[in-house]
C-alpha positions as a printed Julia matrix, in Angstrom:
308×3 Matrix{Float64}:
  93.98  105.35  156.66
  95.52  105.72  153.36
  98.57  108.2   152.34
  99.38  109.01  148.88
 103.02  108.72  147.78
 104.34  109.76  144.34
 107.41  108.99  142.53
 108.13  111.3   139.92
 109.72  111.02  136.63
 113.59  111.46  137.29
 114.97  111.17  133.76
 114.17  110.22  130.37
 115.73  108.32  127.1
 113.91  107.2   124.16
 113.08  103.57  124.02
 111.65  101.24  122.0
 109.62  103.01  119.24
 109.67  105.94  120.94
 109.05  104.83  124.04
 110.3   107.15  126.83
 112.44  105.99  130.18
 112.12  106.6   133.41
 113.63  107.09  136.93
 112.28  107.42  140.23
 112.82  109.48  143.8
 111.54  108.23  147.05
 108.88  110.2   148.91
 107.51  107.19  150.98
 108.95  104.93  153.97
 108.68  101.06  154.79
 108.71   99.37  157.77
 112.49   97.86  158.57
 112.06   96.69  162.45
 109.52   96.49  164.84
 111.58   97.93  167.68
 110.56   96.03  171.63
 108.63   98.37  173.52
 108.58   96.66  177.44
 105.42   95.52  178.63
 103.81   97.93  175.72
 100.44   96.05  176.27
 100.19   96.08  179.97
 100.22   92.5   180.74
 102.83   92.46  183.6
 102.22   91.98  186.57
  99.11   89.8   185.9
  96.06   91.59  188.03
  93.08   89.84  188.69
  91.39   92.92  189.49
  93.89   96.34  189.13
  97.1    96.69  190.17
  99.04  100.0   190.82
 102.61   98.88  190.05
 103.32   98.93  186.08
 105.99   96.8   185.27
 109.08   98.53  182.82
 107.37  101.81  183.25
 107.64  105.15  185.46
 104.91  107.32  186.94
 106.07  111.15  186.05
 107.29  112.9   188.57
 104.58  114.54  191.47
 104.53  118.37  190.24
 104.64  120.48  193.43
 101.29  121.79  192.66
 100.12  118.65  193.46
  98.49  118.11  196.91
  97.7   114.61  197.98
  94.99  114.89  200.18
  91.67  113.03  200.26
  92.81  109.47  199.28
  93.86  110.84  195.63
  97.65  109.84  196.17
  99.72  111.17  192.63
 100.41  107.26  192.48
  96.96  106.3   191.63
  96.31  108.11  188.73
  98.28  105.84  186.61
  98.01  101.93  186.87
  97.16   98.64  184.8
  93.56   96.65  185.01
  92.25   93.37  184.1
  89.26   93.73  181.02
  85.99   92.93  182.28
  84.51   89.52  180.87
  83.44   89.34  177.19
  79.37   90.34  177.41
  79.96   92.67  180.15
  78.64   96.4   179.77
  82.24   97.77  180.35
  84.15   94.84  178.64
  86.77   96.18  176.06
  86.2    94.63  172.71
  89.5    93.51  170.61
  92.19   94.5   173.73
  95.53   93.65  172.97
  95.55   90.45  175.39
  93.98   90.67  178.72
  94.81   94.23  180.23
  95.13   97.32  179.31
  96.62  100.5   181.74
  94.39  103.39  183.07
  95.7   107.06  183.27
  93.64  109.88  184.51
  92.88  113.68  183.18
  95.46  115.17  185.83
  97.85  117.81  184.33
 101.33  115.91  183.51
 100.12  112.96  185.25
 101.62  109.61  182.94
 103.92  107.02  182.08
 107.28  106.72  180.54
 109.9   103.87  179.52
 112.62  103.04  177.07
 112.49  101.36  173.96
 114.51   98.4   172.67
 116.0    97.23  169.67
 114.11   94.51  167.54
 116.0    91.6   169.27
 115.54   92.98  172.42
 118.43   93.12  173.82
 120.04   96.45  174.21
 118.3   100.07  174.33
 117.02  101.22  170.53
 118.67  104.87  169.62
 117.34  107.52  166.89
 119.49  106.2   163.87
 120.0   109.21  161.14
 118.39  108.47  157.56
 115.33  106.44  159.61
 111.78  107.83  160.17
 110.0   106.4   163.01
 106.46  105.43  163.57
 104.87  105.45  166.68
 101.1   103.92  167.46
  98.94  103.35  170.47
  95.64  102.1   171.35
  93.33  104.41  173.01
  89.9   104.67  174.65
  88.7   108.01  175.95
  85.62  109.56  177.51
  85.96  107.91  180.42
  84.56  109.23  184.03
  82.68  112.09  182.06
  85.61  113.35  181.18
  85.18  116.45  179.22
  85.08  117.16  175.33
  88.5   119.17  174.52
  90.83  116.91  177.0
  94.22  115.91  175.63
  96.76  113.4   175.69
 100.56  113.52  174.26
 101.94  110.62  172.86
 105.64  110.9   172.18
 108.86  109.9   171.68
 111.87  111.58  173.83
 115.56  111.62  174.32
 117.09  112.36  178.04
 118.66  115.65  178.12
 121.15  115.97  181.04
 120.22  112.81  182.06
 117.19  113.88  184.06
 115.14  115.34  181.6
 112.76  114.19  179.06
 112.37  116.14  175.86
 110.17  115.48  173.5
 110.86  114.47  169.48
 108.15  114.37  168.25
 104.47  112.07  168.5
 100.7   113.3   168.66
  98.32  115.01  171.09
  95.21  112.69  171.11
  92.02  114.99  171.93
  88.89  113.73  173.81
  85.57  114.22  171.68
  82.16  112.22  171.23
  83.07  111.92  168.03
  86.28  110.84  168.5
  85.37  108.22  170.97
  82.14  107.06  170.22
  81.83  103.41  172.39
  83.42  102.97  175.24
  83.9    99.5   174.45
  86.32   99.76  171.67
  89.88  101.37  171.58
  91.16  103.45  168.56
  94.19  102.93  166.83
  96.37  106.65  166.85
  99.43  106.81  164.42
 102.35  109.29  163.71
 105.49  109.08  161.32
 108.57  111.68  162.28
 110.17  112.94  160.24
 113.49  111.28  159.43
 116.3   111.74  161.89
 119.12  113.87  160.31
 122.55  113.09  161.71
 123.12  116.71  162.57
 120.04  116.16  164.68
 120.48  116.73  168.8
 119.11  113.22  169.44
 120.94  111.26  166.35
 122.58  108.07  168.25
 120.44  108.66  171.33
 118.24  106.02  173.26
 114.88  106.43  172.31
 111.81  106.95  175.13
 108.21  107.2   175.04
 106.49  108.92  176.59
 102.19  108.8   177.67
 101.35  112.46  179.44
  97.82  113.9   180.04
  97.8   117.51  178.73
  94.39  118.43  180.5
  94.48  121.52  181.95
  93.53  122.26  185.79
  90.21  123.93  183.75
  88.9   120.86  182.25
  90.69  118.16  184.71
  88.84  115.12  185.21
  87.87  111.93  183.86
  90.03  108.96  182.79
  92.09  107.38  179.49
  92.73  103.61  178.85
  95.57  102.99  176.93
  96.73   99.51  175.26
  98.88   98.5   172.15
 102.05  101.24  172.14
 104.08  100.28  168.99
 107.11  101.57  167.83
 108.84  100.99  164.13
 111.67  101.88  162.96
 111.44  102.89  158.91
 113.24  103.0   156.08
 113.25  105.08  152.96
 111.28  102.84  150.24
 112.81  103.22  146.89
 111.2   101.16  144.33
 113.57  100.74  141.28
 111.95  101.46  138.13
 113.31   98.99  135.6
 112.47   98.0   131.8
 113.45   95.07  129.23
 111.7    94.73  126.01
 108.85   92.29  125.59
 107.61   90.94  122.02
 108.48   94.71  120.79
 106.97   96.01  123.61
 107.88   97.01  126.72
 108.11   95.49  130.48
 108.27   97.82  133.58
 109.33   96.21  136.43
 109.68   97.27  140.44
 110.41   95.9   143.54
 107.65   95.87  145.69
 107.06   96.28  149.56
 103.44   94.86  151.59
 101.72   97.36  153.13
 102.18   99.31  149.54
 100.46   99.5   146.23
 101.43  100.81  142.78
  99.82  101.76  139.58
 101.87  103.06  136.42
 101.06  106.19  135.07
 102.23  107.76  131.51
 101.68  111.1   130.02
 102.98  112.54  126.7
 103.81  115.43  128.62
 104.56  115.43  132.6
 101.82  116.61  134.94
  99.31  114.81  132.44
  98.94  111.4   133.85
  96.82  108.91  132.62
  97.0   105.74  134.43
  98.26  102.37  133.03
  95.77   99.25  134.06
  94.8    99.3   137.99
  96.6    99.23  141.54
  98.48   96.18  142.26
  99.52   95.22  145.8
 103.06   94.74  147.22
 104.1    91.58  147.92
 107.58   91.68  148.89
 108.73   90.86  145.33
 108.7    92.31  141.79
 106.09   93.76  139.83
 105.78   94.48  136.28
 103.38   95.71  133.78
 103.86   95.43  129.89
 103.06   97.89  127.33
 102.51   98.22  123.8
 105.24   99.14  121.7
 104.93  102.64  120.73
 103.58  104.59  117.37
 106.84  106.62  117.58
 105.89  109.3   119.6
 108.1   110.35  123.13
 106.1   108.82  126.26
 106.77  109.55  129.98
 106.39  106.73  132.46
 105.71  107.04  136.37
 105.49  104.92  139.76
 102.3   106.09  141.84
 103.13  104.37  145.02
 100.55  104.74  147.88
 101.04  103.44  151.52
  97.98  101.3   152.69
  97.27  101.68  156.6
């Protein structure tokens, strides 16, 4: 998935022969830290077969709706399984290690835990002037379950200390076409929107959260789940810079990976043509050189575009 980011002209001085300037504002985020999400890929406790306890998460609470009756005890609709053997009709193809956690279509049946810091060592909170991205591996379809079933993905802040409240994430929605095999999860993403620091949950642990939304209509059937991610982002401002270059000129930006750029210019803004092709971030600078200038008053711009 790709995600176009512009940044727009800022300013503009005469240079060079006419040559314009240039400035920049962010519109786009980089990744800053992988934050530690516990046992995100289900490998603990090792199963040889399934296992019901989930280690560093918690079952949602048993609404009182619920009736356990039948053998279908609230604490089996969530639990972790070991992947079938590579050739096998049900094996999972490219599973984050060896097991992956079931949850079934039962209204607010799921799984919640904290998240950690990048060294791991102390509970990660929402920092102000950071976006955060939030990903999961997901397989549905399972035990017939019915086109239109959803799933919420999201991170939450305690309120009270007892109750979870959502920030923000991504309801995940059962379809053929969604879910095509059922031997190969797919990759869901979402970016929030930066925390503000007059925000409720600024300087709050962060949670996350893995509910069923099905409704006691279309009830039924089964998720697998694998791969929860959680990065913490920060605003990616590539400085715009210029020297002059054998009476040219030389633009010149820091770069990020995961990022491309392509210089644009335009005798009058809005009318971009583009300046040579996309070049990839690295991690260090990039530059392009141009053609000194027949005297006439050129604008200059950054397209940077996030590559997923």
């Amino acid at each position: 998935m790709k995600r176009d980011w512009i940044l727009k002209m800022g300013r503009r001085a005469n240079l060079l022969a006419g040559l314009a300037g240039l400035g920049a504002c962010w519109t786009g985020w980089a990744a800053d830290e992988v934050l530690v999400v516990p046992n995100g890929s289900f490998e603990s406790p090792a199963t040889p077969f399934v296992s019901l306890l989930i280690q560093s998460w918690q079952r949602t609470p048993k609404p009182s709706w619920y009736v356990e009756e039948g053998g279908f005890q609230w604490g089996q609709l969530t639990g972790i399984f070991l992947n079938t053997a590579p050739g096998a009709a049900d094996h999972i193809e490219a599973l984050d290690g060896r097991q992956a956690a079931w949850l079934f279509a039962v209204p607010e049946a799921g799984v919640f835990g904290g998240v950690q810091n990048a060294a791991g060592t102390s509970a990660a909170v929402f920092e102000a002037g950071r976006a955060y991205r939030l990903s999961i591996d997901v397989l549905g379809a399972g035990g017939n379950m019915l086109d239109g079933v959803e799933l919420e993905v999201s991170l939450y802040r305690w309120v009270g200390g007892t109750n979870r409240v959502a920030v923000g994430g991504m309801v995940i929605t059962n379809s053929a076409a969604a879910f095509p095999s059922r031997n190969r999860l797919t990759t869901y993403q979402r970016t929030l929107p930066a925390v503000q620091a007059s925000d409720p949950w600024a300087g709050e642990a962060i949670g996350i959260q893995v509910v069923s939304r099905s409704t006691q209509a279309n009830q039924g059937g089964y998720w697998d789940i694998d791969r929860i991610r959680v990065e913490a982002l920060a605003p990616h401002v590539p400085e715009l810079g210029f020297e002059p270059v054998d009476g040219g000129l030389r633009l010149k930006w820091g770069s990020a990976v995961g990022w491309r750029y392509r210089v644009r210019e335009a005798a009058v803004i809005g009318l971009w043509t583009e300046v040579g092709d996309f070049r990839n971030g690295d991690g260090k600078e990039l530059s392009v050189q141009l053609p000194a200038g027949n005297g006439d008053q050129r604008f200059y711009s950054l397209l940077a575009e996030r590559v997923e």
